[in-house]
C-alpha positions, 0 to 999 in steps of 0.5 A, spaced: 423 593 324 428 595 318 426 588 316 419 588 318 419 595 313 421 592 308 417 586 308 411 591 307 415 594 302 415 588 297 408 585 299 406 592 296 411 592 290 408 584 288 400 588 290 402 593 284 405 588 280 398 584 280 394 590 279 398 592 273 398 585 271 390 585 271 389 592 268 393 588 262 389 584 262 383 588 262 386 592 257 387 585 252 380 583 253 377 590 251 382 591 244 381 584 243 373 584 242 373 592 239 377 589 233 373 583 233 366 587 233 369 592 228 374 589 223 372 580 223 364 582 221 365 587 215 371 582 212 366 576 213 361 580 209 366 582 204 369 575 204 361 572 203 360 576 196 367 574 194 364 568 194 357 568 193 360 572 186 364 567 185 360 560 186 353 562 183 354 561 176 353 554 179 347 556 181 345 560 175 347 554 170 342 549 173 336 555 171 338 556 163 344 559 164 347 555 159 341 554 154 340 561 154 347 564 151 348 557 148 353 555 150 355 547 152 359 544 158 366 545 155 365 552 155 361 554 161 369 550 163 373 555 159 368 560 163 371 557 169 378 556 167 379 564 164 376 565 172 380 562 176 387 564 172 386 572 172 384 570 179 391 567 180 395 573 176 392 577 180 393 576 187 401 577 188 401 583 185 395 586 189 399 584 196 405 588 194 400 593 192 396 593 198 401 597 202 401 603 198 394 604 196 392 603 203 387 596 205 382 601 207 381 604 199 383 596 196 380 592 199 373 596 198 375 598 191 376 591 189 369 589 192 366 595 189 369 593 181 367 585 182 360 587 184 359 592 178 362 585 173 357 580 177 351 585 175 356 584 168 354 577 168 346 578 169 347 582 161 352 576 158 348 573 151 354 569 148 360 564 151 365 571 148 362 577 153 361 570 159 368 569 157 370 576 158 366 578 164 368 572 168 375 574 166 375 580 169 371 579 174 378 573 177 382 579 176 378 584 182 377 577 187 383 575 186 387 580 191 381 580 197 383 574 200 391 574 201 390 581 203 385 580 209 390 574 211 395 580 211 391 585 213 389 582 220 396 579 220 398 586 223 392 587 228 392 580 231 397 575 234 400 569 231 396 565 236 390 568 235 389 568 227 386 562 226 379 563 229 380 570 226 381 567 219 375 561 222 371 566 223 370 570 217 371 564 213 365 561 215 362 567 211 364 561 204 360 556 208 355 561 209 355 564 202 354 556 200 347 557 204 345 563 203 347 563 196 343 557 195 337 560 198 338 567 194 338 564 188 331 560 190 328 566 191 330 571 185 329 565 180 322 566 183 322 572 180 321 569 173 321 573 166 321 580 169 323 586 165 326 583 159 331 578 163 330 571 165 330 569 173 337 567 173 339 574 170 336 577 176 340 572 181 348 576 179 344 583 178 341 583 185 348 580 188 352 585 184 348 591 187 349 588 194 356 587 193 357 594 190 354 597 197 357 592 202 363 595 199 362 602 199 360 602 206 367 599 209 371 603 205 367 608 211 368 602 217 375 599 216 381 603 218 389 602 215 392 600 221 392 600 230 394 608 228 388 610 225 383 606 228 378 611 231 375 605 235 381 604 240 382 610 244 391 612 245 391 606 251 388 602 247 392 603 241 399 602 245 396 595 248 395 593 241 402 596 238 405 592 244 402 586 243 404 586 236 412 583 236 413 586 229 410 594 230 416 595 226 413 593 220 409 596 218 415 602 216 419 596 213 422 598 207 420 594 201 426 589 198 426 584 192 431 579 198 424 579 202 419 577 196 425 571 195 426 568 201 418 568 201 418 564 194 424 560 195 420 557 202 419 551 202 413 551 208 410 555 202 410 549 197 408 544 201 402 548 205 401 551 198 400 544 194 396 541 199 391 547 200 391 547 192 388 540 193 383 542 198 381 548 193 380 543 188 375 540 192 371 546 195 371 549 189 368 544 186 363 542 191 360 549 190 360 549 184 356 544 182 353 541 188 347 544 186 348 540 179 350 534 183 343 534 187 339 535 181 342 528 178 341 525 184 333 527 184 334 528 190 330 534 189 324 534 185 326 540 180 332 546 181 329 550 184 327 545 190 335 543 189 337 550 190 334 549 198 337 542 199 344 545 198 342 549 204 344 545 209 351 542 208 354 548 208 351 551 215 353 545 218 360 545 215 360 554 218 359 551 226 364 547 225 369 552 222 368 556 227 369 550 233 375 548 229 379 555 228 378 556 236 380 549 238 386 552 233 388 557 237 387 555 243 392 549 242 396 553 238 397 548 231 395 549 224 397 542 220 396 538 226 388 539 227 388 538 219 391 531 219 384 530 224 379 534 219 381 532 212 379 524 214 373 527 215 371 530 207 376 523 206 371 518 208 365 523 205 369 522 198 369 515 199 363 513 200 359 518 195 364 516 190 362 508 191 354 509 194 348 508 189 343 511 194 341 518 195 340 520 200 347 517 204 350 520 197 346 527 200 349 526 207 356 525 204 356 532 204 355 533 210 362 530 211 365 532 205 363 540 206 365 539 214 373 536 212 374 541 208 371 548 210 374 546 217 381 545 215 381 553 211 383 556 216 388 552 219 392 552 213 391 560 211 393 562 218 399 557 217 404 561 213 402 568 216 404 564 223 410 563 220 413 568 216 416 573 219 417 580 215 411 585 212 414 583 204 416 575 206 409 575 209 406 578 203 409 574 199 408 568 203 400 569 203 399 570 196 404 565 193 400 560 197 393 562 195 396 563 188 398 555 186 391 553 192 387 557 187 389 553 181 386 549 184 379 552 179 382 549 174 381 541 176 374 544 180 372 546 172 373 540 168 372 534 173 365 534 174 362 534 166 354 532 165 356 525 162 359 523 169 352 524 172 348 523 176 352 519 180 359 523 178 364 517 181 369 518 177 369 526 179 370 524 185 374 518 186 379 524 184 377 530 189 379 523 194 386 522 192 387 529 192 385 530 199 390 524 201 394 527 197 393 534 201 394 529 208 401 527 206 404 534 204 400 537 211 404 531 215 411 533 211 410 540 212 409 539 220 414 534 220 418 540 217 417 545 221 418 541 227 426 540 224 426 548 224 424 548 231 430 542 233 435 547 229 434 553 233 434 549 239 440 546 237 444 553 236 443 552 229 439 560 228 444 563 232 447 567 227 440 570 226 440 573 233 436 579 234 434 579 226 427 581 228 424 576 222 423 568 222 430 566 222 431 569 229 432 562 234 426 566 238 421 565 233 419 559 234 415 555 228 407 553 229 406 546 228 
């Protein structure tokens, strides 16, 4: 009888313990889709002005923006150049500010300033004001991206950022589209109140920008502790989720931001994604330019819509990518299958004659790279254990990557047209470059997980941070 009690017993204690389990479980899903509904929408429209402001230059220059300010190929360069370097210089110190000025003042803020030097852009009249605006335009982009890497690194799990990142990083493949279609459509507007059409192209999206940044400072909150949409439940299931809660009352050391730097997983993603960069960067920059020279399209404002559909291509499978990411748990080894794909583009662009297999290289050129950023971006923040580390860590990647503008500048003149081989026969070697740095750092973090399971970590037991033999290293 004793035992027949006691065999009632467990089966009722194992009855609970699986409804405990499946309330957890219900709990997880629902945290998972209210953060996703609230946070990824508003970053991802953050995330498309970023780069609608910072690519439709391009677009501009094939509609009389060079003419018109009288400036030649060389200096609308140097425009891109000056660009890229205050976005550069900017991005370090804007994560380790982000912290105490709050994500929900900064992130709207630099949206708000980048929008009002966008419309800037829609007054310049000579290579000194265009110069000067794109300068400071750099400085207020520069710290979005590497501040949402971070920002969502404390709402999301390690395994989960990937499609996260994937998801509002699609809005860059979008921008290209929608960018595209914009500029075809304000162009239209022609002379109009004292300014030509591509004028309006940077007014109208800098107003758009100014107003998408003012709301979110409305929408997006600081942290799990002040996020109104989840209800005290909720907010616990999310803390708990988390494995470094704690972090965000770390005290801020300089030891930390030194471990980040001195990371040798950061430079080699770093200089790989540097060369992926140099290929985006250049293919939204001048695809336009490109298509035009191939007289593909019948005049610019017909190529303006044929630059359409390679980017909303390369966003599904961004998408598609990112969840195969997180699902199997592996940043560089999925690159090591999507980097062929842009290589194989470049290849054959690089050597073809005929049109139209050139324009439907950039099918795979858009694909390879656009679907291997967010396996890279997620890559480091997996890794990196520590808000300051993961701070430092996310910006020092992103500020070698970006570097990657300057090459995407100079690389594709008007005299390499119209068929640009030689541009890009060099945005092909550096990919292959970016395979093998993506193997090595693989490879590396492999060794790191060996070293651990080897007893070589112990000494760190219980630090809480990525030294710790339980933190194990994504592939």
């Amino acid at each position: 009888m004793y035992n027949e009690q006691e065999g009632n017993h467990i089966a009722k204690s194992d009855a609970e313990i699986a409804e405990d389990g499946a309330h957890t479980a219900h709990l997880t899903r629902r945290v998972l889709w209210k953060m996703d509904v609230r946070l990824l929408p508003v970053l991802a429209l953050l995330f498309l002005c970023s780069f609608i402001d910072r690519t439709n230059v391009g677009n501009a220059k094939i509609l009389g923006l060079e003419k018109d300010i009288g400036i030649d190929d060389h200096q609308y360069a140097i425009g891109l150049c000056v660009f890229y370097a205050t976005y550069i210089a900017s991005e370090l110190p804007s994560n380790l500010l982000i912290k105490k000025v709050t994500p929900q003042i900064w992130l709207p803020l630099l949206t708000a300033i980048w929008g009002t030097l966008t419309m800037c852009l829609g007054f310049v009249r000579n290579f000194g004001s265009f110069v000067t605006v794109r300068a400071l335009l750099g400085v207020a982009e520069g710290g979005l991206l590497p501040g949402m890497v971070l920002y969502l690194s404390h709402f999301y799990q390690r395994t989960e950022l990937a499609l996260r990142i994937g998801i509002f990083y699609t809005a860059a493949s979008l921008s290209g589209a929608f960018g595209g279609l914009l500029a075809r459509g304000l162009n239209a507007i022609g002379h109009a109140g004292g300014l030509d059409g591509w004028r309006w192209i940077f007014i109208v999206e800098g107003l758009l920008t100014v107003a998408i940044g003012v709301i979110s400072a409305f929408v997006l909150p600081n942290s799990i502790e002040s996020a109104r949409f989840l209800t005290e439940s909720e907010k616990d299931c999310a803390q708990h989720r988390l494995s470094e809660a704690s972090a965000a009352h770390e005290p801020f050391s300089w030891s930390e931001v030194q471990r980040g730097v001195l990371n040798l997983q950061v430079w080699l993603s770093a200089t790989a994604y540097f060369a992926i960069l140099a290929g985006l960067y250049s293919f939204g920059l001048f695809l336009p330019t490109i298509i035009n020279s191939l007289n593909f399209a019948h005049d610019p404002n017909t190529a303006q819509l044929w630059t359409v559909i390679p980017y909303a291509v390369a966003a599904v499978c961004t998408v598609f990518v990112a969840v195969l990411s997180d699902k199997l748990t592996l940043r560089g080894v999925i690159m090591l299958f999507t980097l062929p794909i842009a290589v194989i583009g470049y290849a054959v662009i690089a050597t073809s004659t005929n049109p139209k297999v050139q324009y439907g290289m950039t099918f795979l050129m858009a694909t390879g790279m656009y679907a291997s950023v967010p396996c890279i971006l997620s890559w480091n923040s997996n890794n990196s254990a520590g808000h300051y580390k993961r701070a430092t860590t996310s910006a020092v990647q992103l500020a070698i990557a970006n570097a990657g503008g300057f090459v995407a500048s100079f690389i594709y003149p008007k005299s390499e047209g119209p068929q640009f081989k030689k541009s890009h026969s060099i945005i092909l070697g550096l990919l292959c470059a970016a395979w093998v740095l993506i193997a090595a750092n693989v490879l590396w973090c492999r060794k790191i997980n060996r070293d651990k399971e080897s007893g070589k970590y112990d000494a760190w037991e219980g630090k809480g941070d990525d030294r710790d033999p339980t933190f194990k290293m994504v592939l």
